[in-house]
One Martini backbone bead per residue (centre of mass of N, CA, C, O) as a GRO file, in nm:
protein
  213
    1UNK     BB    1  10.375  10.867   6.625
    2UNK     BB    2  10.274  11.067   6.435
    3UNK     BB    3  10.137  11.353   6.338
    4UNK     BB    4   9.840  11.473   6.158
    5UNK     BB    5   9.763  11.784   6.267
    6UNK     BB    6   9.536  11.744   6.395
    7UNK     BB    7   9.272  12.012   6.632
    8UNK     BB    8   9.054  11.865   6.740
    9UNK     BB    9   8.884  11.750   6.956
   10UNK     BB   10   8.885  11.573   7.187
   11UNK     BB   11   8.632  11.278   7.125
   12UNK     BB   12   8.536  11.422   6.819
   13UNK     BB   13   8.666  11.207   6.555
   14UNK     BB   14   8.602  11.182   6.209
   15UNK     BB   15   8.820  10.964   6.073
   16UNK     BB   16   9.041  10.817   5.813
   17UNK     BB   17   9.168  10.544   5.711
   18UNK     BB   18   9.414  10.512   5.936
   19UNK     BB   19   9.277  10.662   6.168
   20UNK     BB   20   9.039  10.504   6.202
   21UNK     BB   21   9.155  10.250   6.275
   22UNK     BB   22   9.277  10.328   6.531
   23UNK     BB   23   9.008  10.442   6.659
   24UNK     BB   24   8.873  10.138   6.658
   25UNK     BB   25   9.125  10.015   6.862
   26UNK     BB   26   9.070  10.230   7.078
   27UNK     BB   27   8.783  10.177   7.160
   28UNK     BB   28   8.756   9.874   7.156
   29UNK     BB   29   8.954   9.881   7.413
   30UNK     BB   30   8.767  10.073   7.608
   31UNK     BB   31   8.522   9.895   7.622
   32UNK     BB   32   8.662   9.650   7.764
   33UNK     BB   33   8.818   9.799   8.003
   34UNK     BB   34   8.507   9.924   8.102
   35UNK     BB   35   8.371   9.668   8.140
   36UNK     BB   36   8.554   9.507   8.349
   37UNK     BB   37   8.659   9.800   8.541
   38UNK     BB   38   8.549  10.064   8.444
   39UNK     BB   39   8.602  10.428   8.479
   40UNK     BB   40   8.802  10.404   8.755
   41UNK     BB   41   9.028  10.220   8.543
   42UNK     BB   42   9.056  10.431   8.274
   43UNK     BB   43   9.373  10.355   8.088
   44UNK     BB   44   9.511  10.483   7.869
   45UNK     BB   45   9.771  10.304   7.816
   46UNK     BB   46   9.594  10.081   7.830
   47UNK     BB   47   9.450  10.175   7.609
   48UNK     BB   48   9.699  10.119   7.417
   49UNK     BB   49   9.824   9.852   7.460
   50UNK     BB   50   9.547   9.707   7.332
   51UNK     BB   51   9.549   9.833   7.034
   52UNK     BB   52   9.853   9.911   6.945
   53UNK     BB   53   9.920  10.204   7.045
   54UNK     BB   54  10.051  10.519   7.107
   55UNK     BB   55  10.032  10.692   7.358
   56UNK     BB   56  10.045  10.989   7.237
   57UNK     BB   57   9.790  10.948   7.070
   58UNK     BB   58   9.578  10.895   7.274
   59UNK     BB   59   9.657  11.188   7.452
   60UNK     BB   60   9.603  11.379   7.172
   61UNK     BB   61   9.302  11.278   7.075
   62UNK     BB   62   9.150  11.242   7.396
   63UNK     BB   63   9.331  11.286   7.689
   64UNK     BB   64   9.096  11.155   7.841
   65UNK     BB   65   8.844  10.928   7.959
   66UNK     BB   66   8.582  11.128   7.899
   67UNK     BB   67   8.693  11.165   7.586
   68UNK     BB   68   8.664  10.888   7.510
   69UNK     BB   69   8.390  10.805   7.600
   70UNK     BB   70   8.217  11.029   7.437
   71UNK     BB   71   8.357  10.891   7.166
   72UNK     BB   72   8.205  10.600   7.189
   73UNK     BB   73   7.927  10.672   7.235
   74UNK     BB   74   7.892  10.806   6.952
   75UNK     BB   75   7.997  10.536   6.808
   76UNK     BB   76   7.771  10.368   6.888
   77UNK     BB   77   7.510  10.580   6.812
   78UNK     BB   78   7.613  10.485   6.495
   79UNK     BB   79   7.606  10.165   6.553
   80UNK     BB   80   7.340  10.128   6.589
   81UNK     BB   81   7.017   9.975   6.559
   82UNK     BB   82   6.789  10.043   6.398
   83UNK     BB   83   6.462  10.085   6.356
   84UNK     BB   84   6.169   9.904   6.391
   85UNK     BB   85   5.903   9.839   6.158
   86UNK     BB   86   5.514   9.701   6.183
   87UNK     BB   87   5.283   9.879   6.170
   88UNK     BB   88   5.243   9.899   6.490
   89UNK     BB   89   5.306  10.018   6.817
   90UNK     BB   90   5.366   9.730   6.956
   91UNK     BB   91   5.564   9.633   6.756
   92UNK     BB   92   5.761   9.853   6.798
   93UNK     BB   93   5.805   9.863   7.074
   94UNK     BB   94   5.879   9.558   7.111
   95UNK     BB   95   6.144   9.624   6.940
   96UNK     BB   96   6.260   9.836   7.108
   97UNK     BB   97   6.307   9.649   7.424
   98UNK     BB   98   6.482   9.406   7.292
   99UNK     BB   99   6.698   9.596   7.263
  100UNK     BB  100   6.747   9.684   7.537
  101UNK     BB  101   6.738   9.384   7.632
  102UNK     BB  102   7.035   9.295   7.449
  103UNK     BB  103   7.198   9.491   7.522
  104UNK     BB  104   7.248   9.435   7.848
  105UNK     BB  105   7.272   9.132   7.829
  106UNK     BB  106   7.534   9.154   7.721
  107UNK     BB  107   7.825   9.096   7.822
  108UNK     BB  108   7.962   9.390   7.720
  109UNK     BB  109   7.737   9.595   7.725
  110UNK     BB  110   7.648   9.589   8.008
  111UNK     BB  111   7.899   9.692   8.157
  112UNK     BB  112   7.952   9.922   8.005
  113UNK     BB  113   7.653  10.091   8.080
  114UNK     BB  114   7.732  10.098   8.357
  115UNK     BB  115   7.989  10.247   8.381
  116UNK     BB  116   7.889  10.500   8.253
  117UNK     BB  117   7.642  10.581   8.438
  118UNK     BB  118   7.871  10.629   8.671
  119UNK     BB  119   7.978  10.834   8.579
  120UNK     BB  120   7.780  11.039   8.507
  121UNK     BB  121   7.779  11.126   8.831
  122UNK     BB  122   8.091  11.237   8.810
  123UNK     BB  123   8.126  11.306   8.529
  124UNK     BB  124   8.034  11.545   8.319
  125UNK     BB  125   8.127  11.457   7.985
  126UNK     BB  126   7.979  11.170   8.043
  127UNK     BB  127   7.719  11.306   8.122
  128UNK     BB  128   7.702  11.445   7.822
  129UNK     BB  129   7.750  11.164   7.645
  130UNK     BB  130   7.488  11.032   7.741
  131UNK     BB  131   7.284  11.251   7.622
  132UNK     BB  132   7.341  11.195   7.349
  133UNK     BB  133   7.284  10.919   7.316
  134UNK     BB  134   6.984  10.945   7.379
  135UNK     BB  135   6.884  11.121   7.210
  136UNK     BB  136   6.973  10.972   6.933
  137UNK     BB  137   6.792  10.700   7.003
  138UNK     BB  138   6.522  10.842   7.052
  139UNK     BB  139   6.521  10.931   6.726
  140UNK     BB  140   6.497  10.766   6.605
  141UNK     BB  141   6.204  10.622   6.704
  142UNK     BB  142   6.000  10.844   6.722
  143UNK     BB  143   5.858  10.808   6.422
  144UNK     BB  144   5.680  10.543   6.520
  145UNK     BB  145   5.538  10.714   6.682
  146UNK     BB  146   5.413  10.929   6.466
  147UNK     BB  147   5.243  10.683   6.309
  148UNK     BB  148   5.073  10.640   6.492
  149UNK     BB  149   4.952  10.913   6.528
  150UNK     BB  150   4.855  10.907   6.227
  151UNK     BB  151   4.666  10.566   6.255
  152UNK     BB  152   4.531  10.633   6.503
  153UNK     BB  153   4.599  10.549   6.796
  154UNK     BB  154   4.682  10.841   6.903
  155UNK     BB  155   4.720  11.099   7.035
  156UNK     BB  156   4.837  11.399   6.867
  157UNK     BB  157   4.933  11.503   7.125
  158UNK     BB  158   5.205  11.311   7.130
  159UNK     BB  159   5.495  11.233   7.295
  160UNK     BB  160   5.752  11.039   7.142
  161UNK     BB  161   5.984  11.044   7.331
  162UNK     BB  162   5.813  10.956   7.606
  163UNK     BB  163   5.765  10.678   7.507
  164UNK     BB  164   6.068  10.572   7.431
  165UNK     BB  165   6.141  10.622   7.743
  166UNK     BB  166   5.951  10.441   7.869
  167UNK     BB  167   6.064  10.153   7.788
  168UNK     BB  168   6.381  10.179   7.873
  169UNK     BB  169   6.355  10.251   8.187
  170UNK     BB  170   6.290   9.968   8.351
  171UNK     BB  171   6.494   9.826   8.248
  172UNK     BB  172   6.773   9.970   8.349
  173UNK     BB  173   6.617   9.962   8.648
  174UNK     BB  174   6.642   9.646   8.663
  175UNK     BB  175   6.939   9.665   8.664
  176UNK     BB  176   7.072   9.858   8.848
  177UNK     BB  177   6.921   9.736   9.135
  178UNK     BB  178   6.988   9.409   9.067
  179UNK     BB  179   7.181   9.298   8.800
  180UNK     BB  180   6.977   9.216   8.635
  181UNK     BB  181   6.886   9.135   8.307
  182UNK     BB  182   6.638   9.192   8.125
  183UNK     BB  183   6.391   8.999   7.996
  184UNK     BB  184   6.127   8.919   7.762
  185UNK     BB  185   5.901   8.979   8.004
  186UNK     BB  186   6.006   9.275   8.046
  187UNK     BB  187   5.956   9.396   7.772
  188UNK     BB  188   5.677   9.335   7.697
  189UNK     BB  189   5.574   9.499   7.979
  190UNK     BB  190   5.701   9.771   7.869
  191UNK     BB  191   5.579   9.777   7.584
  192UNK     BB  192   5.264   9.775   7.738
  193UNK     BB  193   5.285  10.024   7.944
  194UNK     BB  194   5.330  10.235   7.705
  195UNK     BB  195   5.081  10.157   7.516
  196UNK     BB  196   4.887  10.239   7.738
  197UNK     BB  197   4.961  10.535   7.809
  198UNK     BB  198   4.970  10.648   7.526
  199UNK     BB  199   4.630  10.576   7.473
  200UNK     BB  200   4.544  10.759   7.752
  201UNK     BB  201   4.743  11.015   7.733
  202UNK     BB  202   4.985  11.088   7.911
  203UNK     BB  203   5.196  11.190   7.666
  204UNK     BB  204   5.073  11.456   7.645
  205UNK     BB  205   5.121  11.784   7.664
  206UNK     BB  206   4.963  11.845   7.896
  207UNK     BB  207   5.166  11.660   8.079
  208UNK     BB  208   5.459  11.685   7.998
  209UNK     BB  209   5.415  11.933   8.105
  210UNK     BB  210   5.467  12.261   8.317
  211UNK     BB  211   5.353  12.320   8.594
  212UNK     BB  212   5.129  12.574   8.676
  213UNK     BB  213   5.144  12.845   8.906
   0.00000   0.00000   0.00000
């Protein structure tokens, strides 16, 4: 396959037409064989043959397995799904919850994010990766905590995205710890005690902040 003369960083393109195409069977290709088989069995070649796209190509334009993960990531965090605005603080954390516990649960989404947290462990670009995928998520919620406490729900200092992170860590951790994907009584036990912790006052800035000395 030819080049295309592009010199942005592997993992980093944002490209349009046949590139894009290529770009999208290379994605879908790799997200299937980290499902399947983890981070440390993501074989460039070998997803260059399941998109069916040139060697090549695919080691020029993402270089390692872990800029491709990047690539991927980014990829995701633009096409997860909107947030749910339900007009009260509990209906919108539980469908942010839902959404947590339907990716999780999901054949594919599952054991790929299970893949990914595991690289994230020990690559360090994987795990650079991930934390703009979560910054990324949790910006998009987090302005449903601040309609909350516009709407007189919540303490004014509360900190919006770390009630977003409190919902979904939960879930995580009862995948990670057991391998059981969280179910809708996980979800809703999870966004009612976000949201009680919230009203509390938990997450004003007075808590998130760091301790004096």
């Amino acid at each position: 396959m030819a080049s295309d003369g592009e010199s942005t960083e592997p993992g980093t393109l944002r490209p349009g037409g046949r590139t894009a195409r290529v770009r999208a069977a290379v994605l879908d290709a790799a997200g299937d064989l980290l499902a399947e088989a983890g981070f440390d069995r993501l074989d460039l070649a070998e997803v260059a043959r399941r998109a069916e796209v040139g060697k090549t190509t695919v080691y020029r334009r993402w270089g390692t397995p872990s800029g491709l993960v990047a690539d991927l990531l980014g990829d995701m965090a633009e096409q997860s799904a909107p947030r749910t605005e339900t007009g009260s603080l509990d209906g919108d954390l539980l469908a942010n919850a839902d959404l947590v516990r339907r990716t999780l649960a999901d054949p594919r989404q599952g054991p790929l994010f299970r893949a990914v947290i595991a690289a994230a462990g020990t690559d360090p670009r994987a795990a650079e990766a991930l934390h703009r995928f979560y910054t990324v998520r949790v910006a998009e919620w987090a302005p449903c905590v601040r309609q909350a406490v516009a709407r007189g729900e919540l303490p004014p200092d509360t900190d919006a995205e770390e009630v977003v992170r409190s919902v979904s860590a939960p879930l995580y951790y009862r995948l990670l710890t057991t391998g059981t994907p969280p179910d809708a009584a996980a979800a809703e036990r999870a966004a009612r005690a976000a949201a009680a912790a919230a009203r509390a006052g938990v997450f004003t800035a007075a808590d998130t902040g760091p301790a004096e000395g």
